[in-house]
N, C-alpha and C positions, 0 to 999 in steps of 0.2 A: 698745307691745303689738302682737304682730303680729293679722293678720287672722284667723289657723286659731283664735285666743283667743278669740274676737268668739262668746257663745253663738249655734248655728243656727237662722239664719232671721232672724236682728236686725241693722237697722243697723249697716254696717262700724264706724264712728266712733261707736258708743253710750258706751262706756268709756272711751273715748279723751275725749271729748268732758264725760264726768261729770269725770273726774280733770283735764283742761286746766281746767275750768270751777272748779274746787275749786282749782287752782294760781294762779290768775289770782287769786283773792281769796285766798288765803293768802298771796301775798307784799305785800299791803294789812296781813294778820293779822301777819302777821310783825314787819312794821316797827311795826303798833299793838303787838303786843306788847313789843319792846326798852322801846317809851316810856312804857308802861305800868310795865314795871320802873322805870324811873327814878324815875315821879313817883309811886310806891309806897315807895320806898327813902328819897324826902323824904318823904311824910307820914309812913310808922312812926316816923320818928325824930321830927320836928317834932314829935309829937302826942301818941304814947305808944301802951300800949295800950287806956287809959280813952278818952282823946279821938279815935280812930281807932276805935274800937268804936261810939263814937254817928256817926261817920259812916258807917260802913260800915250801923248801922242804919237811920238815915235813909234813906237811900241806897235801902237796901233796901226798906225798908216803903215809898219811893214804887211801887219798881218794881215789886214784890208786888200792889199796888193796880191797878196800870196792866195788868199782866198779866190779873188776873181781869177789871176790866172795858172794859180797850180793845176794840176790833174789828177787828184786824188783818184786809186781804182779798187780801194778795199770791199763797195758793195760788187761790183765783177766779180773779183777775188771768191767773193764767199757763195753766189749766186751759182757762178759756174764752175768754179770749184767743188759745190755740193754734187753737183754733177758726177763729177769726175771723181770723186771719192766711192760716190756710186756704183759707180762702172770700173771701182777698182784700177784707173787708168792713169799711173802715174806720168806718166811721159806727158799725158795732158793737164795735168795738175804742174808739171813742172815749166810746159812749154806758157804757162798761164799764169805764173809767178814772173816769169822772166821777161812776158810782155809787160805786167803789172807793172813790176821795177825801173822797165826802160821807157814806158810812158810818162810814170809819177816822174821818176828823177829828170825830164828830156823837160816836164812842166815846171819842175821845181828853181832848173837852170833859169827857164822864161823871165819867173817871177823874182829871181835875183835881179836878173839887170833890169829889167822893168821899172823893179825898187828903187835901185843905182840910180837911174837916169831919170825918174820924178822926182825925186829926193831935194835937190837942188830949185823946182819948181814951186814943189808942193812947202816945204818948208817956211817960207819967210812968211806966207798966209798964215799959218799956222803958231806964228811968235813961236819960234824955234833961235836960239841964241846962236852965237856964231859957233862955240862952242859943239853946240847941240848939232849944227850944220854940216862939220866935219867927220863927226864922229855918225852922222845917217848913212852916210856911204858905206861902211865897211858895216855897218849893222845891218845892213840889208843883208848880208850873210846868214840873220838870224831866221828866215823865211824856211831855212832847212827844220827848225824844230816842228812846222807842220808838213815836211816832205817826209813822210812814214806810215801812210795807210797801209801800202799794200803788206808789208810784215803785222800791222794789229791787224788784216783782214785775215790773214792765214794764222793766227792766234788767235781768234774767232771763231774761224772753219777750226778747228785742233780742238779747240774748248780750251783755253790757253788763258781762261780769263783772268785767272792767279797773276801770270806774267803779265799781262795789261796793268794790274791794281798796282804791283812791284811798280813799272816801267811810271806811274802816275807820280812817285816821289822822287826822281830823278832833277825833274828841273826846279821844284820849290826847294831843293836841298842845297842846289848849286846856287840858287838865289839866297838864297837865306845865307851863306855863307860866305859870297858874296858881298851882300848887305856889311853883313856886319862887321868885312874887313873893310870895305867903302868908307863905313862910318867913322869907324877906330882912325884908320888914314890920313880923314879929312880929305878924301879927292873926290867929293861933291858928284854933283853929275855925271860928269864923266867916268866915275867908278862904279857908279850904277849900270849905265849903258854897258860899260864892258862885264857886268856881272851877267846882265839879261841877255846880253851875248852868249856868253859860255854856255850858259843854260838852254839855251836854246840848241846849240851847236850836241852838249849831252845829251840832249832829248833826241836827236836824229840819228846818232853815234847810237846810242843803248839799245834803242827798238831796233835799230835794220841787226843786231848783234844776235838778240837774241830771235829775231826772224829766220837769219839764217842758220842759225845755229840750230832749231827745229827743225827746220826743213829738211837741213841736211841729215839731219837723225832718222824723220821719216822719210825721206826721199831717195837719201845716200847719192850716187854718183850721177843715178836719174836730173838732178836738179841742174848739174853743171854740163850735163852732156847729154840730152835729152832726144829721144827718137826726132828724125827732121819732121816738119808741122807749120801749120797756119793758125797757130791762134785763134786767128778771124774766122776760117773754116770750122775747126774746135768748135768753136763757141758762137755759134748762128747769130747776131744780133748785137756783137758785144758792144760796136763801136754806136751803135745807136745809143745801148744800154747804159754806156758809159758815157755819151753825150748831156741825155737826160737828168741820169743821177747827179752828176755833178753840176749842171744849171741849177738844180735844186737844193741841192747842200751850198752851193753858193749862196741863191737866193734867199734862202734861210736863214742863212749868218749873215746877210750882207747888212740887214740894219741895224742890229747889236755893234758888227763890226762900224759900219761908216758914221754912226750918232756920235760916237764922242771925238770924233773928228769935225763933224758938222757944227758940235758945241766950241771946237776949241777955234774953229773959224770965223764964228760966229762972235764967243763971247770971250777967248782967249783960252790961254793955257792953265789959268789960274780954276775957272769954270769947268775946263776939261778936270783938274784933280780934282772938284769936289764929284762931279757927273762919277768919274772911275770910285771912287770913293763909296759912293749911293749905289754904284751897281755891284760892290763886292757883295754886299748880302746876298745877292739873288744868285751866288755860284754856289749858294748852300739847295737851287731847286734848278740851275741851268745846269751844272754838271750831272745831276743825276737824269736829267732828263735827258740828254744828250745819251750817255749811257745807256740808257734805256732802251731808247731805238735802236743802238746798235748792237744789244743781248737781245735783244725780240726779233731783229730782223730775219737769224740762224732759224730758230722755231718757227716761224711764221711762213719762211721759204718751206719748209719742211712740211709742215699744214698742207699748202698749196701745192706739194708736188705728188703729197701723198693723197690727194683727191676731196683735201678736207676746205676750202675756200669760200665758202659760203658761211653760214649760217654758225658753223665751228670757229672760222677766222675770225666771226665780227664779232662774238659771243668771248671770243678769248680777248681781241686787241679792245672791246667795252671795258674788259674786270681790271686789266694793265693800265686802263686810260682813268677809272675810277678808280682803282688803289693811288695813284702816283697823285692825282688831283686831291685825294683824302687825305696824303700824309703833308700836303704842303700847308695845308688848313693850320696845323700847328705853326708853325714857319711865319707864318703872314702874318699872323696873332703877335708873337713875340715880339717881329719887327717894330708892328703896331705900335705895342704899348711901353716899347723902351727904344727905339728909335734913337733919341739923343744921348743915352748912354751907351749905346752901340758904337755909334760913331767918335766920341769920346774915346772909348775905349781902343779903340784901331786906331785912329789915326789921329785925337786931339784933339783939343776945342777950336785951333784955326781952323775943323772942316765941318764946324758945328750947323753950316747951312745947306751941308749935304743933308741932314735928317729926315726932311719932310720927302723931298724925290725919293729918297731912301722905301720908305713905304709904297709910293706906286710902283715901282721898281720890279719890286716884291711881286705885290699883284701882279703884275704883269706877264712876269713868269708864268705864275703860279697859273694862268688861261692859257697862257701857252702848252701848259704840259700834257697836253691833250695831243699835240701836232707830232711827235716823235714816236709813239705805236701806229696812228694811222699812216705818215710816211711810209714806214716799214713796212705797214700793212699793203699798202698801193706796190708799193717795188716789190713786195714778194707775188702780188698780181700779176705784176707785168707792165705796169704802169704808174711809173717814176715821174713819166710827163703828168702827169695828172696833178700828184703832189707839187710840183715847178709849179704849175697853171697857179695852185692854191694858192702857195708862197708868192709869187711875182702880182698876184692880184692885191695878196695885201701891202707889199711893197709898193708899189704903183700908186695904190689909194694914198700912201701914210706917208711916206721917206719924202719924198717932194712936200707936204706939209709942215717937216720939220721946220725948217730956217723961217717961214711964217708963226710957229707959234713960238721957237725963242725970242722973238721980235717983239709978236704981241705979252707974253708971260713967262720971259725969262727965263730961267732954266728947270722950272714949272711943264715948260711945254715939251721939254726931253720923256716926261714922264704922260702928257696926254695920249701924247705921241706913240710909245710905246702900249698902250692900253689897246689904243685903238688898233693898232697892227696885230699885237697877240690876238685879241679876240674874234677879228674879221676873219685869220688864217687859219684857230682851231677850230669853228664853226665850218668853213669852208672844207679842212681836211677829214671834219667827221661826216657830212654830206656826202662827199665823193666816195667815201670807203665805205657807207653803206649800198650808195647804187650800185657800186664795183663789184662786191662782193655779191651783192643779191643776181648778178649773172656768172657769175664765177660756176 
């Protein structure tokens, strides 16, 4: 990108800098994603679509749980951190780590036993075999593979985005490997569960590893023994700041995450594998999008502190919000016009009626990807609640019309369903980020 692109008055390297940041962990996605094909292409078959449904439900219903009530605090982390890197002040960078880490992990504890003790409830709705019933209990363990923002958020604040990409093959490898002893085995379900286990347990092991291992590089002895401090003093606002954020990154996964729960409630375990099956294509535009916002959010905070929030911020998070929507255009097309060979190819002709949801699926994304720069945009404003407001309005509208249109259009309606939600909440986050910013 040349410089005369760079909206006026913003860091030369704004753009340059989101999209390097979003490249550096994409070729981590990349490579997670081949291996993820892989050890998707042995369980569809190993499993079926009955027994790949109760895993993809478990699966789910952990991570659904963990999402409402983990504490994730890596936007904190990077917000007030940039702060602190500012002011050259490590004692507050460290005392700001150590709240980070005793929050997430205090949240993280929550949403184990939470898991634990619905498990048993939530299960029999869900045609979860007795088998499958046993082995949810101690899978709730796997809730720790999303307890690790605050080390990606200080690998963020670092520019660390290398180690992010690395840290992205961790659990598709454990899986994949897994898998394929599962298979060779013959221990069925049960050796899948205890795969997505491990992987999951890797995933929280590897990132706090190389979190701490950074910090302690740049922080040294500051990190573990840090001048005495209030955190909440430190950092004016955080416990608000961090109330917000995280209603909204909840809100935001919360109907990707509770749909194919709804489906398998609805229409069984059998419907949840083909649903999970229909939605893998779309990790080819929800991981990047995801990503996205959180290599934009660093520049964007930076924009806004360095006096640039108006007219620069909305002129940068437009070109981020129109390149990412430009490149999924190819994406949507493909799906489009080979749909049944796709699904074929992954997981076999028993999921050959995932195809068609397969393409809205897609779509659906693809309006989505609009919602993840203007997030970032709003939270580097100062107004996280804003973005929630957006999310939760179309959550409200949509998620409660699920179980009515599986009813009226089968698992047809998984995919209205989602159309309408992406679209209501990109529309709504690109509104808000323009008002926002035109007073900034």
């Amino acid at each position: 990108m040349s410089l005369s692109m760079v909206p006026p008055g913003a860091p030369a390297g704004a753009l340059r800098r989101i999209f390097g940041g979003l490249g550096l962990v994409l070729g981590g996605k990349a490579g997670a994603g081949l291996i993820s094909l892989a050890y998707l292409v042995i369980a569809t078959r190993a499993l079926g679509p009955h027994d790949y449904g109760v895993l993809v439900l478990i699966h789910t219903y952990v991570t659904t749980v963990c999402g409402i009530v983990e504490f994730p605090a890596w936007q904190a982390v990077v917000r007030y951190g940039a702060e602190a890197q500012r002011a050259g002040d490590r004692h507050r960078l460290s005392r700001l780590l150590r709240f980070g880490a005793r929050v997430e992990l205090l949240g993280g504890l929550a949403a184990i036993l939470a898991a634990a003790l619905c498990a048993p409830l939530v299960g029999p709705h869900l045609g979860w075999p007795e088998t499958a019933m046993v082995l949810a209990l101690p899978y709730s363990l796997a809730v720790l593979g999303s307890v690790r923002s605050t080390p990606a958020g200080y690998l963020q604040l670092v520019n660390r985005f290398d180690l992010l990409g690395l840290h992205n093959l961790v659990a598709p490898m454990v899986r994949l490997a897994g898998a394929g002893i599962a298979t060779l085995a013959g221990w069925g379900l049960k050796g899948f569960l205890v795969a997505w286990l491990l992987a999951a347990l890797c995933e929280f092991i590897s990132l706090w590893a190389m979190g701490l291992w950074l910090a302690r590089r740049h922080l040294g002895p500051d990190l573990r023994r840090p001048e005495p401090g209030d955190p909440a003093a430190d950092n004016p606002g955080i416990w608000r700041f961090l109330l917000a954020s995280n209603a909204d990154v909840t809100l935001t996964e919360l109907a990707g995450r509770v749909a194919p729960l709804v489906v398998g409630w609805m229409l069984g375990p059998a419907a949840a594998g083909l649903f999970s099956v229909a939605q893998r294509a779309t990790v080819l535009i929800a991981q990047p999008a995801q990503i996205l916002g959180n290599t934009a959010y660093p520049e964007l905070a930076r924009l806004t502190a360095s006096g640039h929030g108006g007219w620069a911020l909305r002129q940068t998070v437009g070109r981020v919000a129109a390149i990412a929507l430009g490149a999924c255009i190819p994406i949507v097309a493909i799906v489009w016009l080979f749909n049944a060979q796709i699904v074929e190819l992954i997981a076999g002709p028993a999921f050959a009626d995932a195809a068609q949801l397969m393409v809205v699926l897609v779509l659906a994304r693809a309006l989505a990807m609009a919602g993840p720069p203007c997030t970032a945009a709003l939270t580097a404003l100062g107004r996280p609640g804003w973005s929630m407001g957006a999310n939760l309005t179309a959550s409200l509208l949509f998620l409660p019309a699920l179980p009515i249109l599986l009813d009226q259009f089968g698992l047809a309606g998984a995919g209205i369903q989602a159309v309408g939600q992406a679209l209501t909440a990109s529309l709504l986050l690109l509104v808000l980020t323009w008002n926002r910013s035109r007073t900034a």
